[in-house]
N, C-alpha and C positions, 0 to 999 in steps of 0.2 A: 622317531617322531613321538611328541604326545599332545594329549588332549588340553586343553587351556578354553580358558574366556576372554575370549579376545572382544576388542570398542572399535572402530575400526571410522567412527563418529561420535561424537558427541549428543547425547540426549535421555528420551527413556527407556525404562528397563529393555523394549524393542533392538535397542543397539546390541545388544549384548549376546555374544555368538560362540556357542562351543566351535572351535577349529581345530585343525590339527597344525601344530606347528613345531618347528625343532627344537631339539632339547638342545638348552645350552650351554656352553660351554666355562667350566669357572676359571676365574682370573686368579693372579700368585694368591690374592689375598682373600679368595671367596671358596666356599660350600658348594656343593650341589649336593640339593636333600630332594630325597621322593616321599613326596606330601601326601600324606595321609589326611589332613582336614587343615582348613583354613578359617580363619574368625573372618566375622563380615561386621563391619565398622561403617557410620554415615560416613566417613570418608572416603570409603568404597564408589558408593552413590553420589556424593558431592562431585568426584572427580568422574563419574561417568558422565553427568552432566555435564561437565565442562569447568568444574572446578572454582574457587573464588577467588577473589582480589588478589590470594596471599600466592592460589596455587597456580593458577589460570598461566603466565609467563613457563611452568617450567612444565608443564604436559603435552608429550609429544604423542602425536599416533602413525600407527596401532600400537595400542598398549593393554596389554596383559594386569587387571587393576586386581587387589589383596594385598593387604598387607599386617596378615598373621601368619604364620607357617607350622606347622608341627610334622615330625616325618624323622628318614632317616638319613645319613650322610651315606652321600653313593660315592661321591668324589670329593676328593682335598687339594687345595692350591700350594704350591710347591712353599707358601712361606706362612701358611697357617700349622702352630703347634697344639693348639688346649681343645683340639675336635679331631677326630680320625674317622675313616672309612667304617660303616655300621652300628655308629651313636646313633640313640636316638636324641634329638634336639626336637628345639623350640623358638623361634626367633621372628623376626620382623626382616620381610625382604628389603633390597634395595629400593629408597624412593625418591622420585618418583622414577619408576622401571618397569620391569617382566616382574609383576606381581604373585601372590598364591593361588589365587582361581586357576591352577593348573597342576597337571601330574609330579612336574620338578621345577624348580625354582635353583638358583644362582642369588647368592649374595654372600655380602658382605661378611665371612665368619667374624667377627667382631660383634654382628647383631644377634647372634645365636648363641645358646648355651646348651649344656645338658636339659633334659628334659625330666621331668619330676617323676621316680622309677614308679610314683602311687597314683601320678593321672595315666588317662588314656590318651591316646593323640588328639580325639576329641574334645577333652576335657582341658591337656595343653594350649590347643590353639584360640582356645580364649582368652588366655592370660598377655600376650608378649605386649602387642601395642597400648589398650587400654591398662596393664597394668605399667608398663614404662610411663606412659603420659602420667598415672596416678604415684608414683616413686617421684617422677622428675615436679611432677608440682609439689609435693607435700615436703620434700624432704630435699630437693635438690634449691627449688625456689623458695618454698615454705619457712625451708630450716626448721621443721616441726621435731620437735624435744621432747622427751618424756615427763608427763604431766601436763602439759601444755594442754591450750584447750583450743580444738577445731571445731569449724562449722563447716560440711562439706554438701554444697544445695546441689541438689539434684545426685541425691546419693541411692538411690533403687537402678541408674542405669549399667553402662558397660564399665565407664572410669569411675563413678560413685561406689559401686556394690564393692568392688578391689580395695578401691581410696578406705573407705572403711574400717575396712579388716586389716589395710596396712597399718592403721594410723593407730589402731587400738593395739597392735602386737608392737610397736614402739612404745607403746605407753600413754596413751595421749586421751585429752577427756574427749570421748567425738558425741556431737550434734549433728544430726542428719537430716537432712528436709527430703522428701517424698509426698507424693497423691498419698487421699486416703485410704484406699487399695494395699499400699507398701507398707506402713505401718508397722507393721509385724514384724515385717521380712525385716526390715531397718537392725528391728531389735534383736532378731536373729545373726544379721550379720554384725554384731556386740556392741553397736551404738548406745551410748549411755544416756542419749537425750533424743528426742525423733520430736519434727516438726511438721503436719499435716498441711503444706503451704495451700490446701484450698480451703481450709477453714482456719487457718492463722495466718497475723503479722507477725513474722519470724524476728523482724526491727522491735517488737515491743517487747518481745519475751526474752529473745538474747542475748546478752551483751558481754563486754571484756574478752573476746575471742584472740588468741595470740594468731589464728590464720584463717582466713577465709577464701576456704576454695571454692569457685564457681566452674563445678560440674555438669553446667544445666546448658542445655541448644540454646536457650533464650538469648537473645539480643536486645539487652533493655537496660536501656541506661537508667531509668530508678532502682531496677533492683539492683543493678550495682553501687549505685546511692545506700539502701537501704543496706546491704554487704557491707561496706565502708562504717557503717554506722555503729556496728556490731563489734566493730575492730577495736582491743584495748589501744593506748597512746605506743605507740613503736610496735603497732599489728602489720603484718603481709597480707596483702590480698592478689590471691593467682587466678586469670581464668584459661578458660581452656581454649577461647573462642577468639584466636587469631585474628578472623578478618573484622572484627569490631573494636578496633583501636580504643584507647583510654580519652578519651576528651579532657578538654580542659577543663569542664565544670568536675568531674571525675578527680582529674587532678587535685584542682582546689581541697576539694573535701578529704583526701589522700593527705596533703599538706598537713591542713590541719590537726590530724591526727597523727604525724609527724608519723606515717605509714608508708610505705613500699608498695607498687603494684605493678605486676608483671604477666605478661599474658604470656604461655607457652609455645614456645612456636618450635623450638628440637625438643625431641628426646636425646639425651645426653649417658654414655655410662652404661649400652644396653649389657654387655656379658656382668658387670657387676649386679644389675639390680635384676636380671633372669636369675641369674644364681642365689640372688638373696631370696628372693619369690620364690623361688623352686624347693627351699630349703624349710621355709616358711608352711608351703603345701606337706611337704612332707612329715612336718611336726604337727598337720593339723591346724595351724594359726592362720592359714587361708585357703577358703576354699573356691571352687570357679562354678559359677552358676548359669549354667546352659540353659536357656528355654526352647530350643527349637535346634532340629541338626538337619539338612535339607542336603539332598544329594543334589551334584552339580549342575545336573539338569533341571533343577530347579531356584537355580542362583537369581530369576527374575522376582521370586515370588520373597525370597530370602530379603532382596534389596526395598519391596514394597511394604515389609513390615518392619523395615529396618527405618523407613521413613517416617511410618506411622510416628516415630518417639516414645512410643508404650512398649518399649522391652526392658522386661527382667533379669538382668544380666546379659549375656552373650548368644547369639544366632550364630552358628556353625555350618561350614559346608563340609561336607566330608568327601572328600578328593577317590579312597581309594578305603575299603574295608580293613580294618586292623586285624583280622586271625589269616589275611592271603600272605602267603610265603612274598619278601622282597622281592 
């Protein structure tokens, strides 16, 4: 048996229940890793709630919600080769399923990679999902090129602070919008342009962008107007935000700039771009920015500032101490 956080309803942080439940079993093509820490994601919260538009059809309960993992391989599926029994990995569970808020996890080895030998399992488990989402927009949707010029809005959060530091170790000229707070940090994480979006029009100041990536929780169809705007003639524009569809007014102005817009809705290509990430960490071209590490009995208070939208990189739960013997 182990310990997990289990939903067993839908609502707030209230639902949300250490239990004990069975360790499970992997399939030909799955992992079993014992999780040393887990990233906590609004999509954590989103789907405790009950999920939206996009998720709401494929969530079943009780379900076991996380979806970062970092830990070690206990078991291997009879038709997985590029992972064996006491790797340390890094990956994104199966979703929607038996998520990481728990002792072991089961998934998919295809979502898993080695794990970077220079993080910690803590410092791991903030990279897998918000850095795939930030690979799969910039580079999988984006098509982002060396020298090319990005504007990546709402670049101080979980997928911003990665998207960053990805986009500049490709080569790319990045623009960053943040509170006035971030600032700093923007430039820290090697943005060559930082945009204060509460004391600036980011529309007046920046323009010819080859891609604009919309980073940000907002749901607001002018700044996507105002995004689009920014876009040279044959620019990308990606967001991150699923359940707020492209409208037609959107479209239009897309047209006219004879631009592309695509919202993300898979991560695609997870063992390649972990591997690339991880290799990336190891050379120092990225780094993972933990603000807060909350042991699992504290997963409700983890989830309430996760709501908040004022995190600095990554919120960590840490499943199990890293110096206790396997």
């Amino acid at each position: 048996m182990m310990k997990a956080v289990r939903i067993h309803e839908f609502g707030g942080t209230e639902v949300l229940k250490i239990r004990e439940t069975a360790i499970p079993t992997p399939a030909p093509d799955e992992i079993l890793v014992n999780v040393y820490a887990s990233g906590v994601n609004p999509v954590d919260w989103v789907v405790r709630e009950g999920g939206n538009d996009v998720l709401r059809s494929f969530l079943k309960l009780p379900m076991t919600i996380g979806w970062d993992a970092a830990g070690i391989v206990t078991e291997v599926g009879s038709e997985v080769t590029h992972l064996k029994k006491g790797d340390a990995v890094y990956g994104v569970p199966n979703f929607p399923g038996d998520g990481s808020y728990a002792e072991y996890v089961a998934a998919k080895a295809s979502q898993f990679a080695l794990k970077p030998k220079s993080s910690s399992f803590i410092e791991a488990a903030g990279v897998p999902l918000t850095g795939l989402v930030a690979c799969n927009a910039l580079f999988e949707l984006g098509k982002l090129q060396k020298h090319q010029r990005v504007f990546i809005h709402g670049a101080s959060g979980g997928v911003g602070s990665l998207a960053v530091q990805l986009a500049k170790a490709k080569g790319a000229y990045v623009i960053g919008s943040a509170s006035t707070g971030n600032q700093a940090f923007l430039k820290e994480l090697g943005a060559d342009e930082t945009i204060d979006y509460k004391t600036q029009q980011f529309e007046k100041i920046i323009n010819n962008v080859d891609l604009f990536f919309d980073a940000s929780p907002l749901r607001d169809e002018q700044e996507r107007l105002k995004g689009i705007s920014t876009l040279k003639n044959g620019g990308i524009f990606v967001s991150v935000n699923v359940d707020f569809p492209l409208s037609d007014t959107v479209q239009e102005a897309l047209d006219k700039k004879n631009a592309t817009g695509a919202l993300l809705a898979l991560q695609t290509n997870h063992e390649h771009w972990l591997t690339e990430m991880a290799t990336l960490i190891e050379e120092g071209k990225l780094k993972v920015m933990v603000e807060h590490v909350y042991p699992l009995e504290q997963v409700a208070e983890a989830h309430l500032k996760s709501a908040t939208w004022h995190v600095r990189g990554k919120l960590i739960l840490e499943i199990k101490k890293e110096n206790k013997a396997v």
